[in-house]
N, C-alpha and C positions, 0 to 999 in steps of 0.2 A: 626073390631071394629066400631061399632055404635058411632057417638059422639052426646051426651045429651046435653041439656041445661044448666048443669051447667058444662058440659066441653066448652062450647062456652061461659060462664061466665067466668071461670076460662082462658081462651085465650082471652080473652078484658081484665080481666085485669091485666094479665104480660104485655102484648103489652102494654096497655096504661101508665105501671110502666116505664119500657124500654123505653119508648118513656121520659119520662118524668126528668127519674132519673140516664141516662146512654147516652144514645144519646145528648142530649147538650156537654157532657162532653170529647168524643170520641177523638176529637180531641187533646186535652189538654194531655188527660191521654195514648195517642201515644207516643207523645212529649216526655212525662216526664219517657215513659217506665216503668209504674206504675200504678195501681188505689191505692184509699185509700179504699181500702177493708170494713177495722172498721167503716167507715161514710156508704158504701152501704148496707154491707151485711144483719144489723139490721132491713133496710128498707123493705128489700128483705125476711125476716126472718119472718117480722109483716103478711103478708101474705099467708104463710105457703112454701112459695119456698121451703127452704133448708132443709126440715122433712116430705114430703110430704108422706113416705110410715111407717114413723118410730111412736113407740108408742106414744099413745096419755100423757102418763105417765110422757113421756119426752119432752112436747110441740110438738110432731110430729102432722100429719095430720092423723093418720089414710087411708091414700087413696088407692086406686088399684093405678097396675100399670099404665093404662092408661094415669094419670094426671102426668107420669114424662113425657111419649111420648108429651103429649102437650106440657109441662113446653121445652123438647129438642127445639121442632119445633122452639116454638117461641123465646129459646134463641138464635138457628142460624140463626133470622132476626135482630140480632143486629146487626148493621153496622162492629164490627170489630171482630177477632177471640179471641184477648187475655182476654176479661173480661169474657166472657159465656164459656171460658174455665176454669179461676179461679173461677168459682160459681160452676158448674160441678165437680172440686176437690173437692167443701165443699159441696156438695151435694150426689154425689156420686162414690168417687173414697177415699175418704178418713175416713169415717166415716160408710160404708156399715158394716164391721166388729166390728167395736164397737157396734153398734146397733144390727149385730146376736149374737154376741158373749160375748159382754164384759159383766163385773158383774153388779149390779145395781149398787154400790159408782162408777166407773168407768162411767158408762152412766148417771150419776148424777153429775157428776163434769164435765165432758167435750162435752158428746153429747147433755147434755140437752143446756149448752149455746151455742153449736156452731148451733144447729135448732135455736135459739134465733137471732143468729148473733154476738154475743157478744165474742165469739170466734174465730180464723181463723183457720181451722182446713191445715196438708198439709199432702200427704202419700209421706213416702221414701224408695223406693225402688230402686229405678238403682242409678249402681256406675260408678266409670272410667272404669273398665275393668268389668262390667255384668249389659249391656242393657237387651235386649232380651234373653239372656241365664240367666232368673233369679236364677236361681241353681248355677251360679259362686258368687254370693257375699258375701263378707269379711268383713263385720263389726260384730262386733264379742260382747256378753252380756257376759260375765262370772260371771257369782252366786259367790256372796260374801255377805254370811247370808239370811237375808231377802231385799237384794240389787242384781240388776244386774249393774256391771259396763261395760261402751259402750264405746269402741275406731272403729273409721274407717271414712268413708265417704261418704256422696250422693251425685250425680249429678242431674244435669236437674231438680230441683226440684221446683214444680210451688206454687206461694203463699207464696216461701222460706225466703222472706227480713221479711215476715207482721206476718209468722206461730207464732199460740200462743203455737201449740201442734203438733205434728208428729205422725202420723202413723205411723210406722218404723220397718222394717222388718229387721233382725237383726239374725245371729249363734247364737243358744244356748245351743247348743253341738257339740260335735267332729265329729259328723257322716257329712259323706259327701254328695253332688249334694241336693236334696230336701228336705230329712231329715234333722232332727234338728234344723228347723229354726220356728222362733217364731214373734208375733206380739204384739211391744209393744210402749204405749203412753209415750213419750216423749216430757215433755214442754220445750219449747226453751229456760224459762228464765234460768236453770240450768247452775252450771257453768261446762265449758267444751264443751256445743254448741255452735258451731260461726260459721255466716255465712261467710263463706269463699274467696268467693268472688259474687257478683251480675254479671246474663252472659247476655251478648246481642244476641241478635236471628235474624235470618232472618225474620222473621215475630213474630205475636202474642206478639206487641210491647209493649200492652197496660198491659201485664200479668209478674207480678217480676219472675224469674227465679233465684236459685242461688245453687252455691254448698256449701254444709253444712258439717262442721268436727266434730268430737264428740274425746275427748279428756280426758279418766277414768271420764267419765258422769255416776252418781247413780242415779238410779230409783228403787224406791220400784219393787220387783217384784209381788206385786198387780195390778201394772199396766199391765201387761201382759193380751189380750186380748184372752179371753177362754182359751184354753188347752196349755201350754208347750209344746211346738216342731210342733206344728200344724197350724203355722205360713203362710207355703206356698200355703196348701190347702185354708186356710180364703184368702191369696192376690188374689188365683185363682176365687174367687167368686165376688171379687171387681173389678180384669180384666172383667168381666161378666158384673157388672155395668156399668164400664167404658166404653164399647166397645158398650153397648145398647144404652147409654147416646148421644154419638159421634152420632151413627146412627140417631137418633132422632133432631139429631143438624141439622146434612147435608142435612135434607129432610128441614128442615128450609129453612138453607143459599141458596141452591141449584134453591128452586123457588123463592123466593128473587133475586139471581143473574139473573135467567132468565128473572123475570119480566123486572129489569132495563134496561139488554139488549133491549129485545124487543121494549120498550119505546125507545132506545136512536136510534135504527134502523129505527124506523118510524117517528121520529124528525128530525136526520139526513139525509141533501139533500146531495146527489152527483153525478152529470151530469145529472140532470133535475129532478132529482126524489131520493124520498126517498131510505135510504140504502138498506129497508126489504123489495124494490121492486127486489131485486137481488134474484132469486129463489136458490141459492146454499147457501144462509144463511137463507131463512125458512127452506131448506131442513136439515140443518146442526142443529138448533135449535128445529126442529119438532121432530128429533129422541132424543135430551138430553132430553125434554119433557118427552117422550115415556119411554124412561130409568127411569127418575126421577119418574113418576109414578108409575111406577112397585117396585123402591126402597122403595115408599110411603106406597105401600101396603104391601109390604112385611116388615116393619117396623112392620105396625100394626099387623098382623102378630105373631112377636116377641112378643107385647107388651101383646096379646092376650093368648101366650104359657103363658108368665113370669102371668099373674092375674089367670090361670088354673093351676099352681104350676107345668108347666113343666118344664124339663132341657132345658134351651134355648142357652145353647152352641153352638148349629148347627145356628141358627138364629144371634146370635150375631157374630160368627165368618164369615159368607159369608155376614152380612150384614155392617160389618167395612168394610172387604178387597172392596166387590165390592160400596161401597158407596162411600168410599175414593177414589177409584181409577174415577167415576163418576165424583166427585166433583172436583178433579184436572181437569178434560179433562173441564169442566166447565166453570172453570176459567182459563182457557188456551185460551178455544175461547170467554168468554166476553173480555180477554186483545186484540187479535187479531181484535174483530169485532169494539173494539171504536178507535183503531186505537193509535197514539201516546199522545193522552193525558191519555192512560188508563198505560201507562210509568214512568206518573209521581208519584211522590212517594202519594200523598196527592188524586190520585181518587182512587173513592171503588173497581176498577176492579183491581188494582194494589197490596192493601190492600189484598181484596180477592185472589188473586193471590200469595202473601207471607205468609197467615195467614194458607192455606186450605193444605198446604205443606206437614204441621205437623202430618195430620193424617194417611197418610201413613206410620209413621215411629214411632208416640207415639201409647202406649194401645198394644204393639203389631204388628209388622211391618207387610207389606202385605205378607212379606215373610213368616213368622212364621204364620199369618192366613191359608198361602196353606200349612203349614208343618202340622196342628192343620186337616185342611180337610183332607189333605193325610190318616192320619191314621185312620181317624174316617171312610173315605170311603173307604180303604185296602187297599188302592195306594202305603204305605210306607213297603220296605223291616227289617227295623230297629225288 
């Protein structure tokens, strides 16, 4: 991937948005274990952030892929992981299928305003008992007329306190494992959602988290997005988003963290001389470089398959696992190289170190990434 002029446009000015309209606030919104979503996202929205690939019909941008890879990079230079995580749910983890799939009144009523910002969009899929084995979950639609009524549960679900609307994957018949299950929009004001409880995290402080009940909840089943029962095929295309999205973050966050480092190595005196006069930490920094490049490229890459209309399953699956696992050893040695202040809860290696956790084990754990290679490469007996 060539980057153009107005892809170096378009990267001045998220940076310079970020920088303006997120980064002052960073701290605070740690603190409070929240953003106010409704005050950024519009802002975020006026610029084409959160619709950048979706119809023009619906306020989207029109754009190739190329300009989410940008849009990824420079949202993992935002100082913390929790909010460029909750912009990535409304961007692309929970609205990618309404946008292939759902009808027009459907993308008229809730994708056009959540490209807007005027919406908070959140996708529900993992329960207590079906993480990663998404073919175990139990909340159940039963058809009653032109209504489906929802009883069950979600977990872990991001944007969960603020969501105006759910993505919500959901049983809509008897049949069992992947069969049967459907995609459908659920507004939160309904009665019978309630957020169940707000959950605290080891990291990605800044991003609400909560589990959500759903309690004989009616929904038109107009709201159902595309086809009846073809619910898990559509989440499998939005894990696709998501796991392109992630990688595009990491290639971010990742030269970001090394910058710092570096910087704070060759500031840092210790017994007469700067830290990064120690040759076993350029050594140790020269190869994550080395790595981080190669994930750079092979990013683009991905981004280059996905704007040629190819399957980028292979791309997106070895570029989560091994980008996440990168990004942790990352942040493992900027905490070790600033030493005990990078301990404290309040510097960014520390942050970086709690927030980057996550992606080994959201989108798809690294485990399930090699179970996803195995077969694709014949390695699996099953």
């Amino acid at each position: 991937m060539i980057e153009t002029d107005e892809h170096q446009i378009f990267r001045k000015t998220l940076r310079d948005l970020f920088e303006r309209e997120i980064e002052p606030h960073v701290e605070e919104w740690e603190a409070a274990r929240t953003f106010p979503a409704h005050q950024l996202f519009p802002t975020l929205g006026a610029v084409g952030l959160l619709g950048l690939e979706y119809e023009e019909a619906y306020g989207g941008m029109a754009a190739d892929h190329s300009f989410t890879l940008i849009a990824g990079e420079e949202m993992g230079r935002i100082s913390c992981g929790g909010v460029p995580m909750a912009i990535a749910v409304q961007m692309s983890m929970a609205t990618p299928a309404l946008a292939r799939y759902g009808s027009v009144e459907l993308k008229e009523t809730y994708l056009a305003p959540s490209i807007r910002g005027e919406l908070v969009a959140s996708v529900a899929v993992t329960e207590p008992d079906a993480g990663s084995d998404v073919a175990g979950i139990r909340t159940r639609a039963v058809r009653d007329g032109d209504e489906w009524v929802i009883n069950g549960s979600k977990l872990y679900i991001t944007n969960g306190t603020q969501a105006d609307w759910l993505c919500l994957l959901a049983r809509t018949s008897e049949e069992v494992g992947y069969r049967g299950m459907s995609l459908i929009v659920v507004p939160t004001s309904l009665d019978g959602v309630v957020v169940s409880r707000k959950l605290e995290k080891l990291g990605m402080w800044s991003s609400d988290t909560a589990e959500l009940s759903f309690t004989d909840v009616r929904v038109p089943v107009s709201n159902t997005i595309g086809e009846i029962g073809r619910g898990f095929q559509q989440q499998m295309v939005q894990f696709q988003a998501e796991r392109l999205i992630t990688v595009y973050k990491q290639v971010g966050a990742i030269e970001l963290a090394l910058q710092r480092t570096r910087a704070y190595l060759l500031e840092r005196q210790a017994f007469g001389q700067p830290l990064m006069a120690n040759q076993h930490l350029q050594f140790v920094l020269a190869e994550l470089s080395a790595r981080h490049d190669m994930l750079k490229h092979y990013a683009r890459a991905a981004a280059d398959a996905v704007r040629r209309g190819e399957d980028a399953t292979r791309f997106a699956t070895i570029g989560k696992l091994m980008g996440s696992r990168l990004q942790r050893e990352v942040a493992d040695v900027a905490v070790q190289f600033h030493g005990g202040i990078a301990y404290m809860a309040e510097h960014w290696a520390s942050r970086f170190y709690r927030d980057t956790r996550l992606d080994s084990i959201g989108a798809g754990a690294d485990e399930v990434m090699l179970r996803v290679l195995s077969r694709m490469d014949g390695y699996s007996v099953e």
